[in-house]
Structures are given as structure tokens and as C-alpha cells.
MARKOL-978794 format. One record per atom (N, C-alpha, C): x, y, z. Coordinates in steps of 0.2 Angstrom, whole numbers, m for minus. Each point is the difference from the previous one (the first is absolute). Layout:
BEGIN
REC    c1    c2    c3
REC     X     Y     Z
...
END
This chain:
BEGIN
REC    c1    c2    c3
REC  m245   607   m71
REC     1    m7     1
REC     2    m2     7
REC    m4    m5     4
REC     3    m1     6
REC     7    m3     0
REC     5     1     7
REC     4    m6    m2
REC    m2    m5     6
REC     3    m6    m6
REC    m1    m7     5
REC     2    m2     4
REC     7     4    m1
REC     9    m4     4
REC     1     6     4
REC     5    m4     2
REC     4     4     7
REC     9    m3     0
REC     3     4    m3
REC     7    m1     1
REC     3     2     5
REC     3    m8     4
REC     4     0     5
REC     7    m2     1
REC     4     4     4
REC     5     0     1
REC     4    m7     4
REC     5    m3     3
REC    m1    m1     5
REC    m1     1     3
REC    m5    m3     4
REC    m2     3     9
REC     8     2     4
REC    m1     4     3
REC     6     3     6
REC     1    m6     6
REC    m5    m2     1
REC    m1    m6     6
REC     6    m6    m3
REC    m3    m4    m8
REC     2    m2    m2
REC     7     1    m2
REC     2     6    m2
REC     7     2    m1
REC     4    m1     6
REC    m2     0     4
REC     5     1     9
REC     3    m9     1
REC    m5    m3    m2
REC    m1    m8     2
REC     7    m2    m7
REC    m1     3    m6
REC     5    m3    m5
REC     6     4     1
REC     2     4     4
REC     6     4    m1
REC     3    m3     7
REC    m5    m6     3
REC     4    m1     7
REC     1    m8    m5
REC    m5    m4    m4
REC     1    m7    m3
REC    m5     2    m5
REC     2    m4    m4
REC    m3     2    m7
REC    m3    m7     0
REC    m7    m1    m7
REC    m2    m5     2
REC     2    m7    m2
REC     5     1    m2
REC     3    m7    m2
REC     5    m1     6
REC     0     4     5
REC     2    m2     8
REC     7     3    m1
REC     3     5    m1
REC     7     3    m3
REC    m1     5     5
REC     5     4     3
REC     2     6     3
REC     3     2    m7
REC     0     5    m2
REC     3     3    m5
REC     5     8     1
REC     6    m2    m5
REC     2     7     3
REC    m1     6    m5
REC     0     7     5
REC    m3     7    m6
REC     7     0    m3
REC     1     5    m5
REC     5     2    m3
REC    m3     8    m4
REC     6     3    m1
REC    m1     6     0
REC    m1     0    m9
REC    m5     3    m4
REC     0     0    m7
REC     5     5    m3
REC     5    m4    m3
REC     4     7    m2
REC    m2     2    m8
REC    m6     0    m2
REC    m1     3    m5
REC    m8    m1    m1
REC    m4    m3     5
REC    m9     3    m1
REC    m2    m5    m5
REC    m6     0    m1
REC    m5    m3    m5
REC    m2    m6     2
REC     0    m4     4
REC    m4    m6     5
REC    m5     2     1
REC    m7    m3    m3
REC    m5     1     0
REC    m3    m3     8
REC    m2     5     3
REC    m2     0     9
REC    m7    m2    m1
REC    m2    m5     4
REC    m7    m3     1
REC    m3     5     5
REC     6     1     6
REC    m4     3     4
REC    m3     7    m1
REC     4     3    m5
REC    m2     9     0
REC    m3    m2    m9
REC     2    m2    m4
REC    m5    m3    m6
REC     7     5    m4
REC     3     3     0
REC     5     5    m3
REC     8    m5    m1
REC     3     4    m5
REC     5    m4    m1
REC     8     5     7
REC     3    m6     2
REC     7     5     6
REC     4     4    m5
REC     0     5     5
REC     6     3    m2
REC     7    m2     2
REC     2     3    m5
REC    10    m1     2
REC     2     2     6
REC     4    m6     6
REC     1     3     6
REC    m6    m3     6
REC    m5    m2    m1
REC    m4    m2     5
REC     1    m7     1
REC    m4    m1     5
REC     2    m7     4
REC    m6    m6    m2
REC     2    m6    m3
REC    m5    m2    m2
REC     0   m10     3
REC    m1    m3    m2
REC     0    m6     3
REC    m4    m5    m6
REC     0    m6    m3
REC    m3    m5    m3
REC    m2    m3     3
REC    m6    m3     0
REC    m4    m3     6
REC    m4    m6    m4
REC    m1    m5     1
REC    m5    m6    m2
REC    m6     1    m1
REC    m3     0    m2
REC    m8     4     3
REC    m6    m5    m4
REC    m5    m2     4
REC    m6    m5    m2
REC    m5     3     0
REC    m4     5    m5
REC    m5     5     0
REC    m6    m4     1
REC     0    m7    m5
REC    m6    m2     2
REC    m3    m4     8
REC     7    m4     2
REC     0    m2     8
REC    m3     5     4
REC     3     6    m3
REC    m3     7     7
REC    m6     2    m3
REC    m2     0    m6
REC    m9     2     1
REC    m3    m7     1
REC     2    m5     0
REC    m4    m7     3
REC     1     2     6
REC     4     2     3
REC    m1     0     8
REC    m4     4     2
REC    m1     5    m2
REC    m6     5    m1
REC    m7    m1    m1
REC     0    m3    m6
REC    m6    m3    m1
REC    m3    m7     2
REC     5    m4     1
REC    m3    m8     1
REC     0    m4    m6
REC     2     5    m5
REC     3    m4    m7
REC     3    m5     2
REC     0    m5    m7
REC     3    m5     3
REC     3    m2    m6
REC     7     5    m4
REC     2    m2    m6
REC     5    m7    m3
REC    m1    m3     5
REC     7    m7    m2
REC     3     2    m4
REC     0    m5    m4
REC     8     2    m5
REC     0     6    m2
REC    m4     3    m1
REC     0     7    m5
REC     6     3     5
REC     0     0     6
REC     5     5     6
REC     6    m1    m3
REC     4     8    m2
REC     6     0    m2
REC     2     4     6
REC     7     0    m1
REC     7     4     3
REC     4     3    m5
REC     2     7     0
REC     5     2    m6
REC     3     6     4
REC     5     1    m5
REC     4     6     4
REC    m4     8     0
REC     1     5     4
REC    m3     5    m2
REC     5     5     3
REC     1     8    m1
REC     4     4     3
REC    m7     7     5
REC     4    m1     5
REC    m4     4     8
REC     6     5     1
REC    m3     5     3
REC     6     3     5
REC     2    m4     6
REC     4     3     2
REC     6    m5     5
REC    m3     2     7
REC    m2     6     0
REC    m5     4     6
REC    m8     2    m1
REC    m4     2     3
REC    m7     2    m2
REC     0     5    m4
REC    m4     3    m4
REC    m1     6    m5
REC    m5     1     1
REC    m1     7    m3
REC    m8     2    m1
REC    m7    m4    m2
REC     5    m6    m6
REC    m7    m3    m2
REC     0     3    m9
REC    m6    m1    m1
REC     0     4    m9
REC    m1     8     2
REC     0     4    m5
REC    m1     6    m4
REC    m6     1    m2
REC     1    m4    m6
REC    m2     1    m6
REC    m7    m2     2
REC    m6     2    m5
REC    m6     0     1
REC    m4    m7     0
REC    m6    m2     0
REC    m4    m6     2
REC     0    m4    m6
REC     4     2    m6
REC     0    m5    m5
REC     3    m3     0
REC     2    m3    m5
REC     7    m6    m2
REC     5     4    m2
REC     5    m2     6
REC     9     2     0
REC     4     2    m5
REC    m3     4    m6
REC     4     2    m4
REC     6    m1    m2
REC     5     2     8
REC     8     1    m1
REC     2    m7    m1
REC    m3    m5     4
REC     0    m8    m2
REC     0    m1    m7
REC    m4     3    m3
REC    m1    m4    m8
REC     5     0    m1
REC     0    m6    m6
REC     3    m2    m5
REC    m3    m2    m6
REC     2    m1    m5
REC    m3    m2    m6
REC    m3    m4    m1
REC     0    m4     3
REC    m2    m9     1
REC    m1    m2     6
REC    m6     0     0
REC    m3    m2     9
REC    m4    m6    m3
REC    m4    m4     4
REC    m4    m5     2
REC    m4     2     5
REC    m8    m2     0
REC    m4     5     4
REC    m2   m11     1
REC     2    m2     6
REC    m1    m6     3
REC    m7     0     3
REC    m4    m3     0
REC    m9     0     4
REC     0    m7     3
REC    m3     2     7
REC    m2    m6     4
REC    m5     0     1
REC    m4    m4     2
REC    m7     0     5
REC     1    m1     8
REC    m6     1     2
REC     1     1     8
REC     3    m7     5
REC     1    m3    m6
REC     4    m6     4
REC     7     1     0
REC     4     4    m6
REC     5    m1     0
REC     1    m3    m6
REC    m3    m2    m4
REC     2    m5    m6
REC     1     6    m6
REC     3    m3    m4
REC     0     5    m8
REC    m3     0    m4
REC    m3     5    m3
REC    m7     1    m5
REC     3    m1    m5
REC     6     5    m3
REC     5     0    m3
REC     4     6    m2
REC     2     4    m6
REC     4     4     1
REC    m4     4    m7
REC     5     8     0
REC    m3     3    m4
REC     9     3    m2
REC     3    m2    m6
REC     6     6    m1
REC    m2     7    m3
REC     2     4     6
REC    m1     7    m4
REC     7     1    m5
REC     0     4    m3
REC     7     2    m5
REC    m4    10     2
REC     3     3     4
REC    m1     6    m2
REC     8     5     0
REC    m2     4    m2
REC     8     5     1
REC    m2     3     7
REC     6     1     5
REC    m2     6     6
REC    m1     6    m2
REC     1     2    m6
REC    m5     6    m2
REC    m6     2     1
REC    m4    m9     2
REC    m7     1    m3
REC    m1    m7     6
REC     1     1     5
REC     1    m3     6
REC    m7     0     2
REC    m4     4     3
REC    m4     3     3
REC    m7    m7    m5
REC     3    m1    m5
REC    m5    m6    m4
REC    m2    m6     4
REC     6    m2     5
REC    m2    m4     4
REC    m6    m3     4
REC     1     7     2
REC    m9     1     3
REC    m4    m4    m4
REC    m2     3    m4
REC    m8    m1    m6
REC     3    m9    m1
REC     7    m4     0
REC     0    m7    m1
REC    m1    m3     7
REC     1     2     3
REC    m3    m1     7
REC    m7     1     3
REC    m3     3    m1
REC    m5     0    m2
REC    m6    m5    m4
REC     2    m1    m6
REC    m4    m5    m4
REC     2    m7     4
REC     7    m1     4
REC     3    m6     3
REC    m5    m1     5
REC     0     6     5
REC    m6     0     6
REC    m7    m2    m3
REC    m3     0    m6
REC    m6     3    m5
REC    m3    m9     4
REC     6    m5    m1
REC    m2    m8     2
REC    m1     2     7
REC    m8    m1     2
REC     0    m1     6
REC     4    m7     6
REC     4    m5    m2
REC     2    m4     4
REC     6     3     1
REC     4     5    m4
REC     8     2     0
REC    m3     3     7
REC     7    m2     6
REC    m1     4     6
REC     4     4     1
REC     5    m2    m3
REC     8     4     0
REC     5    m1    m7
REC     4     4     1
REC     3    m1    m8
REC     8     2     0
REC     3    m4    m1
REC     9     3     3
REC     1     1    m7
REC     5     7    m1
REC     4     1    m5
REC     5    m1     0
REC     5    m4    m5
REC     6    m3     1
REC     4     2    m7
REC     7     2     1
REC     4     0    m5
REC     1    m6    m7
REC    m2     2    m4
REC     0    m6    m7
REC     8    m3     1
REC     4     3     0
REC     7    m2     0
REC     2    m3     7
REC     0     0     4
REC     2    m3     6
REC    m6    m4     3
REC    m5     2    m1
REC    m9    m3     4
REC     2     2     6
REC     2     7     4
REC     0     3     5
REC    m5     1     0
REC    m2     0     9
REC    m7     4     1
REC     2     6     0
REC    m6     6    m1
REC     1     6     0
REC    m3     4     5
REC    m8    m4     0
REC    m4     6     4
REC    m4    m6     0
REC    m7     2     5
REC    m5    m4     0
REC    m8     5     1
REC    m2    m1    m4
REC    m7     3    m1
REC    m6    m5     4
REC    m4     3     1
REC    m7    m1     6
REC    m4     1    m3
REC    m6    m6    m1
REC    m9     4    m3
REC     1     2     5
REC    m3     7     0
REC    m4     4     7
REC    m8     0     1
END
């Protein structure tokens, strides 16, 4: 099966610009995690206890419209997200969908190349059986208008990651 998508992290360029002003125009201060599990956008993996992290405002759609010439109006959000306080490697983990991220309850969100919303897909899977996300992101990409697709926390509507047709 081909894949469609491309899960990306935040870009590192990006990350430097939010850890000097976030994009709801905040400096923000890091803090040391004393006890780990902050789901990191930048590395796609959950902190460990002890490491340096930072909460940051972040507008996933505003930066792929800058990118692309989207032009999402209202749909452009801001929400909190958890980065390291310093640069990092980036992800690990292989070209799929970020596993250590899941949770039980996602929302696979689809836009078109404007930026507008297609609509949403609720997955319900166990992290057991994670790797399923794929095959639902897939059928998501299957609409040729979907350009990109954010995965958000069902309980909070945190963004999580954001997926690219390729």
C-alpha cells in the first residue's frame, strides 16, 4: 500500500521563533518537568522526568498557510502545546503516526488546500493497536481535497501532530 501522508513534527526553524515568542506573542518561561509525560510536538514522544520543557501557543494552521498561501480565516487557531525549552534531536520514532502520542480518543481534523475544514474523523483505538492510525489516515487522505489533517486530543482539542498529503 502506498503511503499518502507525511507526519511532521514541528519544524526546528519554527520551534526557535516560539521558544523566543509564542504565537499568541508571549515569551514564555521553560520549567523543569518533575515528573515526565508532556506530550512534545517537537520530538512527537512523551518528557521524561527532569527535562526542560516550555508551554508555548502555537497556530499549526497560520504556519502551514504561510507556507502555502492558504488562506484559512476563521478556521486559524492557537492552543497550548508542550516543546523542549532547548533544541532536540527532533523524532525517533519511524515515518508513521507517533504512537507514544496516542491516546484512546483522537480526532483525525481534514482541511483542504485553503485551509478550510472538510471535517473530522473520531478514532477510538487502544495504544495497543496504535499503528491502526495509519490505515485511518489513509482512507482520510483517500478524499483527494483533504491537504493536511491535524490530530487532536478528544478531551482537551489539543493539537498533537500534523500530517501532509505527500
Amino acid at each position: 500500500m502506498t503511503t499518502t501522508h507525511e507526519v511532521r513534527a514541528i519544524d526546528p526553524a519554527v520551534l526557535e521563533q516560539l521558544r523566543e515568542q509564542d504565537d499568541a506573542g508571549c515569551a514564555r518561561e521553560p520549567v523543569t518537568d518533575p515528573e515526565g509525560g508532556a506530550p512534545l510536538r517537537c520530538c512527537l514522544r512523551h518528557s521524561e522526568a527532569g527535562e526542560r520543557i516550555v508551554l508555548v501557543s502555537y497556530a499549526p494552521l497560520r504556519r502551514w498557510a504561510a507556507e502555502t498561501g492558504a488562506r484559512p480565516g476563521p478556521y486559524d487557531e492557537c492552543g497550548p502545546v508542550f516543546v523542549h525549552a532547548e533544541e532536540c534531536d527532533g523524532p525517533t520514532a519511524g515515518p508513521g503516526y507517533p504512537v507514544e502520542l496516542h491516546g484512546a480518543r483522537r480526532v483525525l481534523r481534514a482541511y483542504d488546500a485553503q485551509g478550510h475544514i472538510l471535517g473530522g474523523r473520531l478514532v477510538e483505538i487502544p495504544k495497543a493497536r496504535a499503528t491502526e492510525v495509519d490505515l485511518a489516515l489513509r482512507e482520510v487522505f483517500s478524499d483527494p481535497e483533504v491537504a493536511l489533517v491535524h490530530v487532536r486530543a478528544v478531551e482537551f482539542g489539543c493539537f498533537m501532530v500534523e500530517i501532509r498529503r505527500r
